[in-house]
N, C-alpha and C positions, 0 to 999 in steps of 0.2 A: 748576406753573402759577403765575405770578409775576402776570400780569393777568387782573381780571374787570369784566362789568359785568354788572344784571340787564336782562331785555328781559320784553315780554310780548308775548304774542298771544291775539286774541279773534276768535272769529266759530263757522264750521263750521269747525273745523281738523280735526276730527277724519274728518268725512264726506269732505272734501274733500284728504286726506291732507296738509296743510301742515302739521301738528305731527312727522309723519314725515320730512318733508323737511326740515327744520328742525333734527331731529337727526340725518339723514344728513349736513345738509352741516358738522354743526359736529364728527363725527369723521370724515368725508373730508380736511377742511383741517385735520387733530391737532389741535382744542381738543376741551376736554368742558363737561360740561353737567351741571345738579345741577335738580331738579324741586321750586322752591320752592311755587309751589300750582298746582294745577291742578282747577278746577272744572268738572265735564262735564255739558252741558244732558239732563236725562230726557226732555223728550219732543221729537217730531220737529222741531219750530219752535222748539227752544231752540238758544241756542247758548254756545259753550263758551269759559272764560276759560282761559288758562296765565301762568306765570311762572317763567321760568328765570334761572339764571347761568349764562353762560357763560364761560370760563375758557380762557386760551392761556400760553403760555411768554414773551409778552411784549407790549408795548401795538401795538407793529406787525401781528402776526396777531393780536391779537384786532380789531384796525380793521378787517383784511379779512374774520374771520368776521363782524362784524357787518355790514359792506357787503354783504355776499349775502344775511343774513337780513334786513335790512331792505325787500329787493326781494319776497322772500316774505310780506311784511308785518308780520315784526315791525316795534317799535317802544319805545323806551326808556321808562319810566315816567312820566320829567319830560321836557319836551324844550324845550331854548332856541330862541331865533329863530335863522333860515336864516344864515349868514354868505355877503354877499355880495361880490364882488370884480369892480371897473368891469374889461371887454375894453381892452385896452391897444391893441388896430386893428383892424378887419373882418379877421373870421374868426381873429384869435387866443385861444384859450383862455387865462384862468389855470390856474396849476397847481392839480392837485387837485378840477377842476369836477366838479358830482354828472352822471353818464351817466341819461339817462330808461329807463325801460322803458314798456311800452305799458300798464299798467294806472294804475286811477284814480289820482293822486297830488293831494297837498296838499303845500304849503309854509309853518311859524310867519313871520311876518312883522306884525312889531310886536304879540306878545304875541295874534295870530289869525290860527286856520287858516283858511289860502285856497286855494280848489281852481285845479289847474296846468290852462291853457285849451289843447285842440289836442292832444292827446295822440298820443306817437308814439312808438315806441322809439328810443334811441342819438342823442340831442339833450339840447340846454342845456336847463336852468331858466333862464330869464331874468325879471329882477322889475320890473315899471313902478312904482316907491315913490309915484308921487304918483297914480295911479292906483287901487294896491294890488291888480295883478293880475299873474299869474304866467302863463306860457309856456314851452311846448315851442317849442324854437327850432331849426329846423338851422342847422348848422355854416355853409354858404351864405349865411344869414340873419344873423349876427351881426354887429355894427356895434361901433364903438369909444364903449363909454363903455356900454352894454348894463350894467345889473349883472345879474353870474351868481354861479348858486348852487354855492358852492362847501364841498366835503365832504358826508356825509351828517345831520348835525345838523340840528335844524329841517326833516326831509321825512320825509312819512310814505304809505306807499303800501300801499294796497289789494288783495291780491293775490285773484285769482277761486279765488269758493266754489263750491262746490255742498249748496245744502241738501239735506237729505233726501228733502225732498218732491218733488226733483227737477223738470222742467220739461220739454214735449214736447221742447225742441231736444235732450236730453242721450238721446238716444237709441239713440245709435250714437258716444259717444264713449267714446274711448280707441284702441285699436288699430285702424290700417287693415288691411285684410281682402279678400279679392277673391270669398272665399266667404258673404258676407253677402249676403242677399237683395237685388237691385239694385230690383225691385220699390215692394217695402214700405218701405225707404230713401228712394226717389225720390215715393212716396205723403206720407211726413212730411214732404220737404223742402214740396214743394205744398201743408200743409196748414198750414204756419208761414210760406208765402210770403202764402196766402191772410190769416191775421191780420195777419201787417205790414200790409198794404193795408186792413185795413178800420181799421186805425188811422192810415191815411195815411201809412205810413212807407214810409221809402227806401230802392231796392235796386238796386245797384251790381251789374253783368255785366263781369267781366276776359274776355274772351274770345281764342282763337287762333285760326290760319286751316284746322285739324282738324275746326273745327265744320264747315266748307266743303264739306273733301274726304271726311268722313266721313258729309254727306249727314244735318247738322240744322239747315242754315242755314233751309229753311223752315219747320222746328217753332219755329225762336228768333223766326223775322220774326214767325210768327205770335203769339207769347207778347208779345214788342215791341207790337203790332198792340192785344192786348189789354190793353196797361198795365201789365203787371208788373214794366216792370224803367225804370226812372227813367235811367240813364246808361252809356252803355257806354263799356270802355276795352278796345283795344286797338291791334296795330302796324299796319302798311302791307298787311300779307297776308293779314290778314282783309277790311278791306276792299276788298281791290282783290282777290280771290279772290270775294267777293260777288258784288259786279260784275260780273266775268269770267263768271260762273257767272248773270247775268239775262242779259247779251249772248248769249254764245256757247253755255252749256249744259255748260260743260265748268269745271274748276278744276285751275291747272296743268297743263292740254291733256289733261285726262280728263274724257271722256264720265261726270257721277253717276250715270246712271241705269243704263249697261252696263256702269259698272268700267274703260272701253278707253279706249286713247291715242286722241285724233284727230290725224289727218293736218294738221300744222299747228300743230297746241294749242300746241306750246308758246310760238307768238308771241300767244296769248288773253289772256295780263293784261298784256301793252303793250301791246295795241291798247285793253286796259279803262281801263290807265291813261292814257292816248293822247286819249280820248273825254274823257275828265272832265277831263283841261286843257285841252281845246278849249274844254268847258263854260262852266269857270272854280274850278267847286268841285261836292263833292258833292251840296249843295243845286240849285246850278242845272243840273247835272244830270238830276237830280228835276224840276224843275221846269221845263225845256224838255224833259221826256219821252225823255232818252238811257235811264235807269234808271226800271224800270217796274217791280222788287219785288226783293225782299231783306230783308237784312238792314239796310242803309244806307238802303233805301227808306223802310222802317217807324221810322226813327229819323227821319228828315226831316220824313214825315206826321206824325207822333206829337210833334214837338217835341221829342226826346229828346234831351238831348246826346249828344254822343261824344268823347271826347280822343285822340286817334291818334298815338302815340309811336312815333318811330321808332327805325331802329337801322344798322346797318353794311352790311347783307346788304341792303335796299332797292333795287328799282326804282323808278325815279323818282324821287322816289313822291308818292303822288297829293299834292295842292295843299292837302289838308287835316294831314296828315301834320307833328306839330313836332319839328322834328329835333334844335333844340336841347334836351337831356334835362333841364337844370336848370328851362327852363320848362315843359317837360312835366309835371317832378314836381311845380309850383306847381298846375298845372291839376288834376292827379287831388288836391290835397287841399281845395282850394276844393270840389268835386265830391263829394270824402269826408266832409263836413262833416254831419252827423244822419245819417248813411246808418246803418240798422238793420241789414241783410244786404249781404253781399259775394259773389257767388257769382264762383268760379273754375274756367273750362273748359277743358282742354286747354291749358295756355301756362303753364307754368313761370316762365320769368325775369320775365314781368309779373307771375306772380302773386306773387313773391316781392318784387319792387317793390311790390306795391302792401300788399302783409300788412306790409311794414316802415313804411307810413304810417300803420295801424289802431290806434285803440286795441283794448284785449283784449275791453271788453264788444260790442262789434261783432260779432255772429251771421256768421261766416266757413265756406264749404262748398267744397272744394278737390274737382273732378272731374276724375281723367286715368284713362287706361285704365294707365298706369304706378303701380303701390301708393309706390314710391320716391319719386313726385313730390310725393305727399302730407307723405311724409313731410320730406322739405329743405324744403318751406316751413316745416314745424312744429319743423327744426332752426335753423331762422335766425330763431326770434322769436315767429313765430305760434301760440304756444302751443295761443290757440281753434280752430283751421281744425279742422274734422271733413271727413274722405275717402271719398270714392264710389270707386270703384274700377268705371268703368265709360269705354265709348266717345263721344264727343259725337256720333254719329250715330243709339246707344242713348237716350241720357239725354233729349235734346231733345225727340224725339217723346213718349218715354213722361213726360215732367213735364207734357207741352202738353195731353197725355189728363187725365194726373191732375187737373190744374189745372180742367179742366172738367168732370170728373166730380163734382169736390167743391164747387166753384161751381154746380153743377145741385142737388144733396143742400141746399146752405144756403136756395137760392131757393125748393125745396119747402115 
């Protein structure tokens, strides 16, 4: 081993397994590691220091074993300012630019750390020097002359703990499971949905068009109805499946209530989409009385946004619907911005869109009756997301009970 450098890390490494990972990944990638001190906190709200060398066959891997560990949150002992390098033309990178990940980061810039604004996975550092503020930037977003952060020197990032004292959300995390109580699961999701709210915070619904056909559109209108969810995202077939389903009774030419095709159905969400371009929009919809409850009704009443991205497979689609996807993804993160909770029902590809806009402390709940889907979101980034592993014609109703069960219990 011809190169070293030392690194440290501090926090719960220990509770939180990041000193273990730490040294898995530094002999996955053949370097090794020497344990120059490591201080362990005694009691529960301590937390714990380390300091290693780590050592490679040459200054190229050890550059890359430190680029990983510095994602996990090491961090060098001295650290110079951020070296930054002007964009040579919209959307060109310099070489060597630091990649974000979704957890807290800071950048040295001029001799103080400043925390990086907008946080997102797989995006620039971009640095405003006379401003002396830093940014997550996507790739779309970058302009010539931007200076970006380039290498890992000068950034230091934050990686999620878990104290000991642990915290209701951490309840049900680690492994998805299909034999976990869906119950008692769906009672804490309620009962942490209930605290955001009485501290005003904001809670984001990625929603699909499952919820429709599986028969929880009106447990959700009604949760909408009652405040709980601040903005919803999703495609064209949620809500035009909504719709379809206050007009005709049916979603995708199936009767909800007897499971049967109806004769016809399947011309139900043209004719849903049909009405609401007559309209003009889903609002005036609502409000010249075409749509008279749902799920898009309860948004309308309620003032709620909605961002509606579309995609390839679309009817129509309705008038609300942005099909261009670059301004789609500007719109969910304007929307994303303080949001405390992100809850994900049934729809995969959104919700893996929208886990790639999150930062990591962002309380993320990923619900499909598929365990797998859980999981690709939490392979592509969303480290947070914790999984239900239920149906959204299950989840809805029974979260709408809980929600008022334990809203009744506080008012007692």
């Amino acid at each position: 081993m011809q190169a070293s450098r030392e690194i440290e890390l501090e926090g719960h490494i220990i509770d939180s397994g990041v000193m273990t990972m730490v040294m898995d990944r530094v002999m996955d990638m053949g370097g090794d590691f020497e344990t120059l001190v490591f201080d362990i906190g005694k009691k529960k709200t301590d937390t714990s220091y380390a300091r290693l060398r780590v050592s490679a066959r040459d200054e190229g891997q050890l550059e890359a074993i430190l680029s990983e560990l510095f994602r996990l949150g090491a961090h060098l002992p001295v650290s110079t300012d951020a070296r930054l390098v002007p964009a040579e033309g919209d959307r060109i990178v310099p070489k060597g630019f630091y990649s974000t990940t979704n957890h807290p980061t800071w950048i040295k810039f001029r001799n103080e750390w400043i925390p990086v604004e907008d946080l997102e996975m797989d995006c620039l550092l971009v640095v405003d020097p006379e401003e002396k503020r830093a940014f997550c930037t996507p790739l779309s977003k970058l302009k010539k002359g931007d200076c970006v952060v380039v290498g890992d020197d000068g950034v230091k990032v934050e990686f999620p703990q878990r104290p000991r004292e642990g915290s209701t959300f951490e309840f049900m995390h680690g492994t998805v499971s299909s034999e976990r109580p869906s119950e008692t699961l769906i009672e804490k999701i309620a009962s942490e949905i209930l605290e955001i709210k009485r501290e005003n915070g904001k809670i984001v619904l990625v929603g699909g068009p499952a919820i429709i056909h599986a028969g929880g559109g009106a447990a959700l209108a009604g949760i909408i109805r009652d405040g709980y969810i601040d903005t919803l995202f999703a495609g064209n077939a949620l809500a035009t499946h909504d719709i379809e389903f206050n007009l005709f009774g049916t979603s995708l030419g199936m009767n909800i209530k007897t499971a049967k095709l109806v004769t016809g159905g399947h011309k139900h969400h043209i004719y849903a989409i049909s009405e609401v371009m007559r309209a003009g929009s889903i609002k005036d919809a609502v409000e010249q009385g075409v749509i008279t409850g749902g799920v898009m009704y309860e948004c309308v009443k309620r003032d709620v946004p909605f961002v509606l991205a579309g995609s390839i497979r679309d009817d129509g689609p309705l008038p609300d619907v942005i099909t261009d996807v670059m301004v789609a993804q500007d719109r969910m993160r304007e929307h994303l911005r303080g949001a405390k909770m992100v809850l994900m029902v049934s729809t995969l590809l959104h919700s893996v869109a929208v886990g790639n806009c999150l930062p990591s402390q962002v309380k993320t709940i990923c619900v499909d009756i598929n365990p797998a889907s859980v999981t690709k979101l939490m392979d592509r980034g969303t480290s947070q997301a914790i999984g239900v592993v239920s149906d959204a014609g299950t989840f809805f109703p029974m979260l709408a009970r809980k929600l008022e069960e334990l809203s009744e219990k506080v008012s007692e």
